[in-house]
C-alpha positions in Angstrom: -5.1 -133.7 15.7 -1.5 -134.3 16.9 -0.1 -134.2 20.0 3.2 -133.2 20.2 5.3 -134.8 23.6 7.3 -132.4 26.1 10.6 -133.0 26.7 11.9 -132.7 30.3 15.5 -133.7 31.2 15.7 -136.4 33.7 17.7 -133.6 36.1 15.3 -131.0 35.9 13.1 -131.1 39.2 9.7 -130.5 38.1 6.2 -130.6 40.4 3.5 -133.2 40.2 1.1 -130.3 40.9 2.6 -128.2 37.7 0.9 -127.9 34.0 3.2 -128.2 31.4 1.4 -127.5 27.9 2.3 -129.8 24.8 5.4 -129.3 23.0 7.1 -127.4 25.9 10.8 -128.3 26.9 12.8 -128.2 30.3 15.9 -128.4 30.2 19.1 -129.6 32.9 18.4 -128.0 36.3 15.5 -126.4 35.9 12.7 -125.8 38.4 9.1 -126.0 37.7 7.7 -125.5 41.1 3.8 -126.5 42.3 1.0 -125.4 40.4 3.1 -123.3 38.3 0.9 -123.7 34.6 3.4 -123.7 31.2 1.9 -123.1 28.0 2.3 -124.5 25.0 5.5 -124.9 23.6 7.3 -123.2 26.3 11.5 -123.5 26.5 12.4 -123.4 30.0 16.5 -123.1 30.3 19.2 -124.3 32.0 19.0 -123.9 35.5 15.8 -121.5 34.8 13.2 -121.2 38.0 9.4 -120.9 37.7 7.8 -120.5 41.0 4.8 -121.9 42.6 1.6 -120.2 40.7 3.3 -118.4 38.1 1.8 -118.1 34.6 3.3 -118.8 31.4 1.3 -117.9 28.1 2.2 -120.4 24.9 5.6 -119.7 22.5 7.8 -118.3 26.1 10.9 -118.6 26.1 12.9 -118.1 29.9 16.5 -119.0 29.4 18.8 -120.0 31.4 19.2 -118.8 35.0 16.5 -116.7 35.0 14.4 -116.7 38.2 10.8 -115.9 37.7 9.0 -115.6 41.2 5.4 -116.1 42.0 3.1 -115.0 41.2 4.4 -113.6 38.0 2.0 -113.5 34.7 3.8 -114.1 31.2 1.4 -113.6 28.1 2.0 -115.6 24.9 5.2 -115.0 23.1 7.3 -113.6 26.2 11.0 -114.1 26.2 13.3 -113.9 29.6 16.9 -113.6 29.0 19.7 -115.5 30.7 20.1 -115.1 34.5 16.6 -112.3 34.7 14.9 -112.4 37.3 11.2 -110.9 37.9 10.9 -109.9 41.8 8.0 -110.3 43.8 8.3 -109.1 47.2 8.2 -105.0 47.8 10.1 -104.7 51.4 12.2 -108.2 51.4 13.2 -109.7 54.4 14.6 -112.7 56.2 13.1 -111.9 60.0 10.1 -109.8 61.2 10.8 -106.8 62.9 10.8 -108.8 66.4 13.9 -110.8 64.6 11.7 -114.0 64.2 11.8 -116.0 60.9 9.6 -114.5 57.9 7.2 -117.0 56.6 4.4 -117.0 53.8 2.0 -115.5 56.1 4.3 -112.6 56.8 4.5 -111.9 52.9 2.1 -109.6 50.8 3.8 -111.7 47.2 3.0 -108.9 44.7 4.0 -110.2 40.6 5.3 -108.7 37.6 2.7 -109.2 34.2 4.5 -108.9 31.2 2.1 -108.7 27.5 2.3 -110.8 24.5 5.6 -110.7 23.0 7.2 -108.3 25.3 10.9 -109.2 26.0 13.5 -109.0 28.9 17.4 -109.1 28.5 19.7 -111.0 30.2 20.4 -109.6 33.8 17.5 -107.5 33.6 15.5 -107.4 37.0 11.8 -106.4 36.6 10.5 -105.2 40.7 7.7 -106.0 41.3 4.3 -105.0 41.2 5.4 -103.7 37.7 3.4 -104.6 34.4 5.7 -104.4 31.3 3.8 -103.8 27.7 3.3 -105.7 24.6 5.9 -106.1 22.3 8.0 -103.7 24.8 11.6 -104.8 25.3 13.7 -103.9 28.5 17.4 -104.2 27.5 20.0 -106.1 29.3 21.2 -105.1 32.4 18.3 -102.8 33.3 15.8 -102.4 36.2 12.4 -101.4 36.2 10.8 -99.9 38.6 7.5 -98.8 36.8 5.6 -99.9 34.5 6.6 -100.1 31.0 3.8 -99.2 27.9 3.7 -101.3 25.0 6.3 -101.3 21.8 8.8 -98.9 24.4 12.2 -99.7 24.3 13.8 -99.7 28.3 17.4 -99.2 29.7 19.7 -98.3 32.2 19.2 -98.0 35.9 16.4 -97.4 36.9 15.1 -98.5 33.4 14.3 -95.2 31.5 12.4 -95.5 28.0 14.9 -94.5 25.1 13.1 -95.5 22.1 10.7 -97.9 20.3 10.5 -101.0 19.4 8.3 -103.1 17.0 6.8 -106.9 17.1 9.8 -107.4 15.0 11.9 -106.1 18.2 14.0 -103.8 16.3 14.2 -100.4 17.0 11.5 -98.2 15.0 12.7 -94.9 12.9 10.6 -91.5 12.2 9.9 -91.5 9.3 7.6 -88.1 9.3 4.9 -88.2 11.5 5.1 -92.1 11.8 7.5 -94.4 13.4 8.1 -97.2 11.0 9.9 -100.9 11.7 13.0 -100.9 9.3 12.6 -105.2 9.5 9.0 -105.6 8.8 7.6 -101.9 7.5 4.9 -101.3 9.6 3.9 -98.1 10.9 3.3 -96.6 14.4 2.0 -93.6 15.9 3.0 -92.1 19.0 0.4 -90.0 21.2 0.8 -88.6 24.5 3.8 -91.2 25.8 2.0 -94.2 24.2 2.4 -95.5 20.5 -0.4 -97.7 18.7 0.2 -99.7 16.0 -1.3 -98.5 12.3 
């Protein structure tokens, strides 16, 4: 069996405490706070932020900028655009209502799960507690505010579903009473706000 080495650059300030699965890579700036668990090869970007306890499944991708706050939940294959940013705090902050300093014990941290493969675009903010679909992707630019189901196809703001998408992340056609993938060919059928694949 072979084992494949990370690659960290020497600038990026990465925990002790952290897992970072084999053949992952983070890259100039980035943060890869305590206990936060990478799978396997992950791509972590410029400048990109993982926070303490956050999940990442194997094959995710968080580019650069993108802030992804605790205690967030990635699946395999999940992709984060440049300068995203997953929420996780409902009724933010800086002082309790007396005008005293917020701390951890103050804060209900609520996440935002995202399923295998789903994808976010750049600028996209995801509030938390949200849970965003398989293979779903939330275009740039958009916020969600509830949760997303699998294969849909998000924008605007608030995030709106406009479409479907499929693993291949294009935009699916009807073709009759299927929606079909014009990349890949495969066939989907869409009951009651939800489509399954065939």
């Amino acid at each position: 069996m072979r084992t494949t080495v990370n690659t960290v650059a020497a600038t990026a300030d990465v925990s002790p405490e952290s897992v970072i699965g084999n053949g992952s890579t983070v890259w100039h700036l980035a943060q890869i706070r305590e206990s936060a668990r990478l799978g396997t090869n992950c791509v972590i970007g410029r400048g990109a932020y993982i926070g303490p306890g956050a999940v990442l499944g194997d094959n995710c991708k968080v580019q650069n900028y993108a802030l992804v706050y605790e205690p967030a939940v990635l699946a395999d294959g999940v992709f984060i655009g440049p300068a995203a940013v997953l929420t996780n705090d409902v009724f933010p902050r800086a002082v309790t209502p007396d005008g005293g300093l917020k701390t951890d014990e103050d804060w209900d941290k609520v996440g935002v799960t995202i399923g295998q493969g789903a994808a976010v675009g750049a600028r996209a903010v995801c509030i938390a507690p949200v849970t965003i679909g398989s293979w779903a992707t939330v275009a740039a630019g958009a916020v969600v505010t509830r949760d997303v189901p699998d294969f849909a196809l998000m924008a605007g703001v608030p995030a709106c579903r406009i479409g479907w998408v499929g693993r291949a992340g294009h935009p699916l056609k009807l073709d009759g009473p299927w929606w079909v993938c014009p990349q890949t060919g495969n066939r989907y059928e869409e009951r009651e706000g939800t489509l399954r694949e065939l």
